[in-house]
C-alpha positions as CSV (number, residue, x, y, z in Angstrom):
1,X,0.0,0.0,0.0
2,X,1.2,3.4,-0.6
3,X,1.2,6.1,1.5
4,X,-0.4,9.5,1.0
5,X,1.6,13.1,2.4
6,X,-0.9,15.7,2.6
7,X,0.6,19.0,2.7
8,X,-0.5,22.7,3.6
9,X,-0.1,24.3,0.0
10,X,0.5,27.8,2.3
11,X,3.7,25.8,3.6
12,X,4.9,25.7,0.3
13,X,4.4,29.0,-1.1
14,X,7.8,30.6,-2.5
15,X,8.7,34.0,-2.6
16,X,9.3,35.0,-6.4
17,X,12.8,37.2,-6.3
18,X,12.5,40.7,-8.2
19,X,15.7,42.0,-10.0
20,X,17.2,45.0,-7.9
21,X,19.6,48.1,-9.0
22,X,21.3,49.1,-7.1
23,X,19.2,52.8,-5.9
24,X,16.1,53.9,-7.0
25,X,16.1,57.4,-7.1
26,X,12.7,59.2,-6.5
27,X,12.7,62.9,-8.3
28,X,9.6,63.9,-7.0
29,X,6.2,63.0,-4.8
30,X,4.0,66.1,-5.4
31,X,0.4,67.0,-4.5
32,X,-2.3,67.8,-6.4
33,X,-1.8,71.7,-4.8
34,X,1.7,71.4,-6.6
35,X,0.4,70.9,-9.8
36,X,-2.4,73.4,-9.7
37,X,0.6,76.3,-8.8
38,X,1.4,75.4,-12.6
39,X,3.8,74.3,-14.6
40,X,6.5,77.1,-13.3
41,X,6.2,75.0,-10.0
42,X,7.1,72.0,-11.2
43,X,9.9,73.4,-13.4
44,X,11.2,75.0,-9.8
45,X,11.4,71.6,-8.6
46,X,13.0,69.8,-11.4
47,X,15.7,72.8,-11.4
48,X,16.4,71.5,-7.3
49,X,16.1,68.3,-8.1
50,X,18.9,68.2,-10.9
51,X,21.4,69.8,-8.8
52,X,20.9,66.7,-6.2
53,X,20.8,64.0,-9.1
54,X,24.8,64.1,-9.5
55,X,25.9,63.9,-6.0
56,X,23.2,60.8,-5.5
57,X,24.6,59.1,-8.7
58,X,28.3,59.6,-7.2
59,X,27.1,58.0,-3.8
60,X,25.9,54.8,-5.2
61,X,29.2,54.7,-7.6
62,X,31.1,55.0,-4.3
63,X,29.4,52.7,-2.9
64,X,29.8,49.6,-5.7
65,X,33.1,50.6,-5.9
66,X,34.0,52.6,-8.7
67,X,31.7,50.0,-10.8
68,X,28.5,52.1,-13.0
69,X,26.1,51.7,-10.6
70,X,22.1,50.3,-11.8
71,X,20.2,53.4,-10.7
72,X,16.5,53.9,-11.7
73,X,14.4,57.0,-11.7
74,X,10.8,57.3,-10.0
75,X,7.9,60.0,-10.0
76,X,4.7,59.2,-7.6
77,X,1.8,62.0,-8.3
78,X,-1.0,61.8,-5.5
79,X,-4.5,60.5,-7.4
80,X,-5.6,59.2,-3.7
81,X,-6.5,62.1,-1.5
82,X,-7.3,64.7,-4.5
83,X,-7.8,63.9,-8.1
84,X,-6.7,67.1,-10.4
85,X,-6.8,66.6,-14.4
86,X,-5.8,64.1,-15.8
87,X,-3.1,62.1,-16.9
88,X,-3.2,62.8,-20.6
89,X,-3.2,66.4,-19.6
90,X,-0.8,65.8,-16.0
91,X,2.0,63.6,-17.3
92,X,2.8,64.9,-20.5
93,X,3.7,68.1,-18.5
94,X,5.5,66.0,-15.8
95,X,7.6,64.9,-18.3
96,X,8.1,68.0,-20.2
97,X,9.3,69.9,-17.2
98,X,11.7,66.8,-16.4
99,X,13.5,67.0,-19.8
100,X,13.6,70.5,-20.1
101,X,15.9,70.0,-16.5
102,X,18.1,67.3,-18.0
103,X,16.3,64.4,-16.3
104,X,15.0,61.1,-17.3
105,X,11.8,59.8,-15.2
106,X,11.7,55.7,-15.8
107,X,8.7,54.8,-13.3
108,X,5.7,56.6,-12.8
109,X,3.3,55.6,-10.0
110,X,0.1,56.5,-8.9
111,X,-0.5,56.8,-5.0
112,X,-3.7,55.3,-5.2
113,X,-1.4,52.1,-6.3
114,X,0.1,52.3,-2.3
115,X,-3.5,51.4,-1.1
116,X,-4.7,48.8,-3.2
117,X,-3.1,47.9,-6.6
118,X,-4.4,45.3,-8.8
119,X,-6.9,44.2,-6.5
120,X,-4.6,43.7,-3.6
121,X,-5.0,45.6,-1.2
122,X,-1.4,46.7,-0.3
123,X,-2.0,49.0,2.9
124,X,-4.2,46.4,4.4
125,X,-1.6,43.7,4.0
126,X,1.3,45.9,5.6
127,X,-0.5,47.0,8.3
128,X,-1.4,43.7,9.4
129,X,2.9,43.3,9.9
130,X,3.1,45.7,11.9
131,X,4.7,44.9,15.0
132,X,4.6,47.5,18.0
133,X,7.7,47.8,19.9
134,X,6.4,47.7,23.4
135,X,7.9,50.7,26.0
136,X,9.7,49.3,29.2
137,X,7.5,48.9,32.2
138,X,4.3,48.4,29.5
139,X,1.9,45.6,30.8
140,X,-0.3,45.9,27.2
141,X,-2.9,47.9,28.4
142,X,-2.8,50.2,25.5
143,X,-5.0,49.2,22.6
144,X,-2.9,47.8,19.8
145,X,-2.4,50.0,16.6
146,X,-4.9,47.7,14.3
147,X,-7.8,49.0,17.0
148,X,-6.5,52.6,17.3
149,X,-5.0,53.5,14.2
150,X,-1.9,55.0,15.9
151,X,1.6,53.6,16.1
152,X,4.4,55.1,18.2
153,X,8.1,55.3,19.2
154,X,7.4,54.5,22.9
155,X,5.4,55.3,26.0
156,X,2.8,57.4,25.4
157,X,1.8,60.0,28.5
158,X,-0.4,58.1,31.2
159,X,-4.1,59.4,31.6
160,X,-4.1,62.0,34.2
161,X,-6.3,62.6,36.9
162,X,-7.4,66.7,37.8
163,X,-7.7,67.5,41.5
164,X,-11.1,69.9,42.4
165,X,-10.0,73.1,41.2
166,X,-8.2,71.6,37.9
167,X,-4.7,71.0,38.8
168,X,-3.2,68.2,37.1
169,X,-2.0,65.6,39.2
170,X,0.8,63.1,38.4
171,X,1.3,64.1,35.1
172,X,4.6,62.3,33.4
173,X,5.9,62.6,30.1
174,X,6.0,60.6,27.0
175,X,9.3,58.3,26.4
176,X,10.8,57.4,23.1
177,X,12.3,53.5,23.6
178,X,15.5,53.9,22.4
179,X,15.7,57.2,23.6
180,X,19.7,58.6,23.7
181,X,19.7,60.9,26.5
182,X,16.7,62.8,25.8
183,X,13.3,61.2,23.7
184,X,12.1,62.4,20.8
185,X,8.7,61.1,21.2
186,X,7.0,60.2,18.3
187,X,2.7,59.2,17.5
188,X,2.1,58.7,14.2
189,X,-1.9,58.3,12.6
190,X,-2.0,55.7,9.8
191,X,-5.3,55.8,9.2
192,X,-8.9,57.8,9.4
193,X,-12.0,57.0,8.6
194,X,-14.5,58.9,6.1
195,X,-17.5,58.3,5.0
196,X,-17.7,55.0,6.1
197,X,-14.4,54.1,4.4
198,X,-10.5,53.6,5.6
199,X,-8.5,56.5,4.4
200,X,-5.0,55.8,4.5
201,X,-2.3,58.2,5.9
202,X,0.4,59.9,3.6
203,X,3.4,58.4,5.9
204,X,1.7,55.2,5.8
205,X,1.4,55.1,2.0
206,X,5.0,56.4,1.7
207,X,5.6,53.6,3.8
208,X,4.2,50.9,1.4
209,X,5.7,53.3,-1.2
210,X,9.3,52.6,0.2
211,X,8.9,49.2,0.7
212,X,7.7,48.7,-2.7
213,X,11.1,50.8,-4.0
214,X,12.9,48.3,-2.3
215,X,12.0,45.1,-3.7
216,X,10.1,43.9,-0.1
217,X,6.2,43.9,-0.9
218,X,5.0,40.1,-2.1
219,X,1.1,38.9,-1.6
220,X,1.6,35.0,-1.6
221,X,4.9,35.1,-2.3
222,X,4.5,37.1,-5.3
223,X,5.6,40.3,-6.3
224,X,3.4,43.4,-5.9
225,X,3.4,46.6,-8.1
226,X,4.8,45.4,-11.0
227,X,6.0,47.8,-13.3
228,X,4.2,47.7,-16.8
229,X,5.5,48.5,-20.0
230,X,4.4,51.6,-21.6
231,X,4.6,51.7,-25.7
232,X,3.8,55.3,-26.5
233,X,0.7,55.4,-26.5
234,X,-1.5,58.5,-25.3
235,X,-2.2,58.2,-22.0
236,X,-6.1,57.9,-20.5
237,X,-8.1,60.6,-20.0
238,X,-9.1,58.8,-16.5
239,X,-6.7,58.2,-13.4
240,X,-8.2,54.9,-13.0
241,X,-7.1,53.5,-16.2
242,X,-3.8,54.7,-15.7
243,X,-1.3,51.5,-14.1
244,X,-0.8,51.8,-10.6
245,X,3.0,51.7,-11.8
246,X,4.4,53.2,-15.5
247,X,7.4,51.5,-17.1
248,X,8.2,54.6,-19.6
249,X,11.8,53.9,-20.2
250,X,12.5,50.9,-21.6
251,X,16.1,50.8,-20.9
252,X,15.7,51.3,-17.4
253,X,17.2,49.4,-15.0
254,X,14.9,47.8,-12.6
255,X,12.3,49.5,-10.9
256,X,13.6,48.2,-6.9
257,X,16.8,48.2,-5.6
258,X,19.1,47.9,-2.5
259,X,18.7,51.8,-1.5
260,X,16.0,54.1,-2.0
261,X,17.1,58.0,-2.4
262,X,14.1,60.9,-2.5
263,X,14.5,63.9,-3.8
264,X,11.7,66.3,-2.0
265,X,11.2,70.2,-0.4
266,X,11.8,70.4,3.5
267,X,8.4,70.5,3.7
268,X,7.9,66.9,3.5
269,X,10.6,66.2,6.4
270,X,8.0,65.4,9.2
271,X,6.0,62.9,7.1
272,X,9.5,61.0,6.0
273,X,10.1,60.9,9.7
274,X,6.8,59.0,10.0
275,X,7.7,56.8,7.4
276,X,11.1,55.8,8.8
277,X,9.3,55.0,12.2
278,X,6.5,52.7,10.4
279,X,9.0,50.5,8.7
280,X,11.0,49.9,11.6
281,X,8.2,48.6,13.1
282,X,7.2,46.6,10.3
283,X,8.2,42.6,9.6
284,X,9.1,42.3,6.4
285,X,8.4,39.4,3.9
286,X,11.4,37.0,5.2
287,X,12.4,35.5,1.9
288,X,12.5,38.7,0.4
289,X,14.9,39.7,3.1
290,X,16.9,37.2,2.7
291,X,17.0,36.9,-1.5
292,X,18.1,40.4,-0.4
293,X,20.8,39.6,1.7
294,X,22.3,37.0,-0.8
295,X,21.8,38.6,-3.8
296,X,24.2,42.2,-2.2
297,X,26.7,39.7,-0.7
298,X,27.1,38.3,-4.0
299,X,27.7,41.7,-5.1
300,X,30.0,42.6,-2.7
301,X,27.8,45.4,-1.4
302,X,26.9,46.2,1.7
303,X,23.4,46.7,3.0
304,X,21.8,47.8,6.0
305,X,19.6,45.1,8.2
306,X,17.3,48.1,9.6
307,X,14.9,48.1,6.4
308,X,14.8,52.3,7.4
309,X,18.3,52.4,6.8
310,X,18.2,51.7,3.4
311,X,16.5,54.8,2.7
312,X,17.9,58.0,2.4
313,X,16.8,61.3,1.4
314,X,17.5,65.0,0.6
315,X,15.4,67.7,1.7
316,X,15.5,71.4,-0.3
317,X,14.7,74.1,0.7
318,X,11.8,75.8,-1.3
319,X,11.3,79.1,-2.2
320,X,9.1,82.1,0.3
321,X,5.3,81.3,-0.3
322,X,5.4,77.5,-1.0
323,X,2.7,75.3,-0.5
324,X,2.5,73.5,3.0
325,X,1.7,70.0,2.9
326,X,-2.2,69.0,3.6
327,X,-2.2,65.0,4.4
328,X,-4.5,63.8,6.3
């Protein structure tokens, strides 16, 4: 008689590798408000921006040792919180403004593709990994972040109690976990909800964005946000129809990569904070970790082990009047 092995098909599930330059190099993330300034605003940024591009591209060449490093180039235009034109009137002009500075965008994305993208939905997934790091002393009497909505770099202040004529009585103050020192305490909202539906913070769709930039996203072991090839053709007169993410170079190298670079105004620098604090509180997909990890020693290149460490950024300063950022 034979014998019959029954096995869990979810036991068995491999995660697909991705191919990875070596930095993706983001040249803008603009809102809607950004666009609607005109096109002198975006020709503004792309004037910043190229004076950055160099010293990025001489970092990564540094770091693969002399070697021409694979870099890619990446736009992401917010369709999620606001929808302004469209893209056969928005992107054209994107790309315009880009050439006219001497750059190259390979990847275009749509934000919209952070939250769900080809029927996955990428935000939900994510959150579900994170993994709050608990403060010292905490006995888990805090509700988690997938009840509240809110993650954070430590120990929130304790509810206070106010004596009869309103003085506040055994107040303490917030601690950040790893504090050095002093904290720099940190509560960050990933979520709301409107209208009876989830809206997703900027940071954490920045977050996903990130992740996505550096090759660590899978859904059953399979890639997420694939890039798709575009052949010329106009594009749609409807965000929707539009790919969550553009292939418009053909040469390009790949779309992820070891490191991430972003090229953004100052104003942006609190929301980048956020995202940095997300993803070190996130588990990551452990075989793409690990194809990761092989795939750079191979290479000879070093990369960090704290996922937030592989990103990096530059902030410049914008000009008197600019817009302020509106997220959520």
């Amino acid at each position: 008689m034979s014998e019959a092995v029954f096995r869990e098909t979810t036991a068995e599930l491999r995660t697909q590798s991705v191919p990875l330059s070596h930095l993706s190099l983001e040249l803008g993330h603009l809102y809607m408000e950004d666009f609607e300034a005109g096109p002198e605003r975006l020709r503004e940024h792309f004037a910043e921006v190229r004076l950055w591009v160099d010293a990025a591209r001489a970092s990564a060449a540094r770091r693969t040792g002399g070697k021409r490093p694979r870099i890619s180039t990446c736009f992401l235009i917010d369709d999620y919180f606001t929808r302004f034109s469209t893209p056969a009137e928005l992107v054209p002009l994107v790309l315009e403004e880009a050439e006219k500075a001497g750059l190259v965008i390979d990847y275009l994305a749509r934000e919209s593709g952070c939250a769900v993208a080809d029927r996955i939905e990428l935000a939900e997934s994510v959150m579900h990994r994170l993994v709050e790091s608990p403060p010292p002393g905490s006995y888990g009497s805090r509700p988690s972040v997938s009840q509240t909505g809110w993650l954070a770099n430590g120990q929130r202040t304790p509810t206070t109690k106010r004596a009869a004529l309103g003085e506040v009585k055994g107040w303490e103050p917030p601690q950040e976990t790893a504090a050095r020192n002093h904290s720099v305490f940190m509560d960050v909202e990933l979520w709301s909800e409107k209208d009876g539906r989830r809206l997703w913070s900027c940071p954490f769709l920045a977050a996903v964005w990130q992740l996505a930039r550096l090759g660590l996203l899978r859904h059953l072991g399979e890639p997420v946000l694939a890039p798709r090839p575009w052949n010329g053709e106009d594009f749609p007169q409807d965000w929707d129809r539009l790919p969550p993410l553009l292939q418009l170079n053909p040469r390009a190298a790949a779309f992820s990569a070891y490191r991430t670079c972003t090229l953004m105004p100052n104003r942006f620098l609190a929301v980048e904070d956020a995202v940095r604090l997300i993803l070190d509180q996130t588990e990551v997909d452990s075989g793409a970790l690990r194809q990761v990890a092989e795939r750079s020693a191979r290479e000879g290149l070093a990369v960090p082990a704290a996922v937030a460490q592989r990103a990096t950024y530059v902030f410049y300063e914008e000009p008197a009047g600019a817009l302020a950022v509106e997220g959520p």
